[in-house]
C-alpha positions in Angstrom: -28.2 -12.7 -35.8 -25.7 -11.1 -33.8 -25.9 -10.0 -30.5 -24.4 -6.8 -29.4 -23.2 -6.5 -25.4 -24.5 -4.0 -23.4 -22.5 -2.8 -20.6 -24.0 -2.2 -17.5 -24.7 1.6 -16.4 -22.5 0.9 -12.9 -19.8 -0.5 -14.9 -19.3 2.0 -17.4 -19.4 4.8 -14.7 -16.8 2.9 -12.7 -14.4 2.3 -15.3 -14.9 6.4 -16.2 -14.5 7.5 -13.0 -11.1 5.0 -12.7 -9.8 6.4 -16.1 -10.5 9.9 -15.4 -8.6 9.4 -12.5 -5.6 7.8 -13.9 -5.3 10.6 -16.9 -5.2 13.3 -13.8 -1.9 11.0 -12.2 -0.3 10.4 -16.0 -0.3 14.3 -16.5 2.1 14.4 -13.1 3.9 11.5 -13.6 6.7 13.1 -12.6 5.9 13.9 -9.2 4.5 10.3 -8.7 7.9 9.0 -9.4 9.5 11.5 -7.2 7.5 10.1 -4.5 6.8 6.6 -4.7 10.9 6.4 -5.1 12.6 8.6 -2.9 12.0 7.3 0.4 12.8 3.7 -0.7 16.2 4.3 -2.6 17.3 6.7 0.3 16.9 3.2 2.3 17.5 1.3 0.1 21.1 3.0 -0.4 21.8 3.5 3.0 20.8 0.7 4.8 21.3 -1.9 1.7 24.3 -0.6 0.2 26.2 1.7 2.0 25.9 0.3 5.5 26.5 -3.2 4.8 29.6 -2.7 2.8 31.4 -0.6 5.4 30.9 -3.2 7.8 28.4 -1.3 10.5 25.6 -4.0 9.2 26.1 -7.6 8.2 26.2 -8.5 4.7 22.8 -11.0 5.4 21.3 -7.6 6.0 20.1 -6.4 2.1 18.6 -9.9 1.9 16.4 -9.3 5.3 15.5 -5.9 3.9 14.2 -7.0 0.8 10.9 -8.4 0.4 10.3 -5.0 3.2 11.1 -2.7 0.9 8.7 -4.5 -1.6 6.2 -4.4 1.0 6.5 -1.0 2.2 6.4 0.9 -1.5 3.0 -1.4 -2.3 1.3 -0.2 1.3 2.5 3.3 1.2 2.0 4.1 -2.5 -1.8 2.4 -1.9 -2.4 4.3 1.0 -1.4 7.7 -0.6 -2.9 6.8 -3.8 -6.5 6.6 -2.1 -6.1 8.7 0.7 -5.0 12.1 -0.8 -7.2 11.9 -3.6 -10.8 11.7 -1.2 -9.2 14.3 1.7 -8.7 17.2 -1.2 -12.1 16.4 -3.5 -14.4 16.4 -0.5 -12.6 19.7 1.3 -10.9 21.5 -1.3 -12.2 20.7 -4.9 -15.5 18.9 -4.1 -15.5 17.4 -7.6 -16.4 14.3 -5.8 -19.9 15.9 -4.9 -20.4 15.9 -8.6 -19.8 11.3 -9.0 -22.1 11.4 -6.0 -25.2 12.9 -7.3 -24.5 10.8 -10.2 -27.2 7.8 -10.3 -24.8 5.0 -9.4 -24.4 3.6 -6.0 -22.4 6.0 -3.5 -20.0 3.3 -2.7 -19.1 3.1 -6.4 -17.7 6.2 -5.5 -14.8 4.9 -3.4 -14.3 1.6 -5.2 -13.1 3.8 -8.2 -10.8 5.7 -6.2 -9.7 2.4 -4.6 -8.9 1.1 -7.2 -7.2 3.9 -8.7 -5.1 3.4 -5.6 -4.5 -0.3 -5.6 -2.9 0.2 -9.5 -0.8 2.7 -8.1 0.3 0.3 -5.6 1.3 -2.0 -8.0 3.4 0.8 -9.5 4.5 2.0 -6.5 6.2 -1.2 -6.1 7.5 -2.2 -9.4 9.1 1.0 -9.2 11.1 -0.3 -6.4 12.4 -3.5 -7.8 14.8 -1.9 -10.0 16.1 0.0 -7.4 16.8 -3.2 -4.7 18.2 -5.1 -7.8 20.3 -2.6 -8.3 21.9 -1.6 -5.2 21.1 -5.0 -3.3 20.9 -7.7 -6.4 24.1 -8.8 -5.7 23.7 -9.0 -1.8 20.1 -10.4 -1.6 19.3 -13.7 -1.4 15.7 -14.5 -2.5 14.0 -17.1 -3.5 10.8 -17.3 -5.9 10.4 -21.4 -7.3 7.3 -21.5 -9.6 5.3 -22.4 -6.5 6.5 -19.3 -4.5 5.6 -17.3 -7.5 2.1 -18.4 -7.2 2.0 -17.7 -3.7 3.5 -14.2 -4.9 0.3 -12.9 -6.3 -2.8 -13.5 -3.5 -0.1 -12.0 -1.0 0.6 -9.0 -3.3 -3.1 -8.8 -4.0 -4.1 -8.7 -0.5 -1.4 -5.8 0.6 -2.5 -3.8 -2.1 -6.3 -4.1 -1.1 -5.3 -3.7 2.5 -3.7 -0.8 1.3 -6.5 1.0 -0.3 -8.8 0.4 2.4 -6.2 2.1 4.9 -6.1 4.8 2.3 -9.7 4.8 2.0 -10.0 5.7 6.0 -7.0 7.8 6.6 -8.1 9.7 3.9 -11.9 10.5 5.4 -10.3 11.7 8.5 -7.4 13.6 7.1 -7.7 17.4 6.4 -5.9 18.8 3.4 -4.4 21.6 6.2 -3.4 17.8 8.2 -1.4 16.3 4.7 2.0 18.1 5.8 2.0 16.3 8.9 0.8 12.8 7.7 4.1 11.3 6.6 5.7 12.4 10.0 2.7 11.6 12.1 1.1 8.3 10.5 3.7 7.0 7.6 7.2 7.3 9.7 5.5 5.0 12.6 3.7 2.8 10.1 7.3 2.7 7.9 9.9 1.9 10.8 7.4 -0.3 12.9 6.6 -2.4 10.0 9.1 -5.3 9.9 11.2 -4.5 7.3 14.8 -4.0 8.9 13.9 -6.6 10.8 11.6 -9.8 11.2 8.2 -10.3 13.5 10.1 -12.8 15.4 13.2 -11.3 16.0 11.4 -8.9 18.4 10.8 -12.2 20.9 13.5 -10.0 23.4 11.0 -7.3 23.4 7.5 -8.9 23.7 5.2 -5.5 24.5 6.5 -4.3 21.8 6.3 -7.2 19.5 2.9 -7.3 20.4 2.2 -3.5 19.8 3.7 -3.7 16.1 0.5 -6.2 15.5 -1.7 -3.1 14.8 0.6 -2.1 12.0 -0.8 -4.0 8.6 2.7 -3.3 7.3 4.3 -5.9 9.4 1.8 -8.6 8.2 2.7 -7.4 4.3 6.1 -7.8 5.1 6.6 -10.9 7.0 4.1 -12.8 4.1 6.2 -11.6 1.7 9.2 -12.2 3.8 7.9 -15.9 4.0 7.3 -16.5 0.0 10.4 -14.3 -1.3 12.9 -15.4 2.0 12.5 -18.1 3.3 15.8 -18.7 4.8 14.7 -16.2 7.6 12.7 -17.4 10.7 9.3 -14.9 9.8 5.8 -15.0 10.7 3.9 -18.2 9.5 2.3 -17.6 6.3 -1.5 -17.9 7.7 -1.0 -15.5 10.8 0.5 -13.3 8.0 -2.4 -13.4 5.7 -5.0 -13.4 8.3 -3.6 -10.1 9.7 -4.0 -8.8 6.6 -7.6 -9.9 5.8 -8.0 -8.4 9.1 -7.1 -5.9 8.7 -8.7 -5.1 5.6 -11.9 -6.1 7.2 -11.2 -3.9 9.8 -10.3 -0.6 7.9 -12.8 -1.2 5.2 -15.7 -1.3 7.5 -14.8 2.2 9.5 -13.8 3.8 6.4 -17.0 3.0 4.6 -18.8 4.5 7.3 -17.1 7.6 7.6 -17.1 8.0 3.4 -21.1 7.5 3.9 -21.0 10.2 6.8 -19.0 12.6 4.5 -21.1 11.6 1.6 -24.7 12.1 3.0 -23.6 15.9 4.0 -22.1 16.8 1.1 -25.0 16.1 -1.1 -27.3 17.5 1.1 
């Protein structure tokens, strides 16, 4: 006799809540491109095409950039992914009052719109390959042997995790009347202190500030994979790399949990 599978309630409510989310996105696809793209081919262009060939930046430069740029489009897609999405349901549309009263756990809640952020990370930077092969293929020097590529994956796992969780908190602090002043008052800082012009180590002549940039999760993402997809530059050892980034994970999950149960405890009251 056969035996027919019965999904669990939690299950089925996550995955509806994820695909519900990802139908809203595909309907502006458009303006996801748009921005997920723009800021890394401007860079991209300017700093590893157009600088590099007229001389004002040497021609190692594109190759140093490179596993950054990867880096940055995962963390910042993640991050704005997650965190616009909870800021305008629980302030403007409060259609996430509605998953709450829903009998499933409260925290399954913000796993779905995690994870809805994390597969836009993945986008987010697969997006940007294209663009670096394109402008930098023939400049960048990378490296990925079949045992880089495995170590390719955790690291790309873990940055997109990090960056959800990141998402997760800036987005239970952030106002929708805040958003305008997000990307120049959290993402520019996070974006040009986050090793991707240039390596953790090459900041050794400027010690305070090499020790400042270790709050930044970015600079973790992009010296691991500045270690895996580069190795011919002197970055951050892989395990001080990846235990930043657990961390920090750690670390933004925990306050960002609590602040999503603050949020969600008033609004269903």
């Amino acid at each position: 006799m056969m035996q027919t599978r019965v999904r669990h309630p939690n299950a089925s409510a996550f995955g509806a809540m994820v695909q519900r989310d990802l139908i809203a996105q595909w309907r502006d696809k458009g303006e996801f491109i748009f921005r997920v793209a723009m800021l890394p081919f401007v860079l991209i262009v300017i700093y590893g095409y157009v600088l590099p060939k007229i001389g004002l930046l040497p021609p190692t430069f594109p190759s140093q950039m490179f596993a950054g740029m990867i880096g940055m489009s995962i963390l910042i897609t993640g991050i704005h992914g997650t965190a616009i999405p909870f800021t305008m349901d629980f302030n403007n549309m409060h259609e996430i009052e509605d998953r709450l009263e829903a009998p499933v756990n409260a925290d399954l809640v913000a796993f779905a719109k995690m994870a809805v952020g994390i597969i836009e990370a993945f986008i987010g930077g697969l997006l940007v390959l294209p663009i670096s092969l394109i402008f930098m293929g023939s400049q960048a020097e990378f490296a990925l042997s079949p045992e880089r590529m495995l170590l390719l994956l955790p690291v790309l796992v873990l940055i997109a995790l990090a960056s959800a969780t990141l998402g997760l908190l800036v987005g239970t602090i952030v106002k929708p009347m805040q958003i305008a002043a997000m990307f120049p008052g959290f993402l520019m800082p996070v974006v040009f202190t986050g090793a991707i012009f240039f390596s953790w180590k090459a900041l050794s002549p400027t010690p305070i500030f090499q020790i400042l940039v270790l709050v930044n999760p970015l600079v973790y993402a992009n010296e691991a994979l500045r270690y895996v997809m580069t190795p011919q530059f002197d970055s951050m050892p892989l395990a001080m790399s990846v235990t930043g980034l657990l961390a920090s994970t750690v670390l933004m999950g925990y306050f960002g949990f609590r602040r999503f149960h603050r949020m969600a405890t008033g609004s269903t009251k």
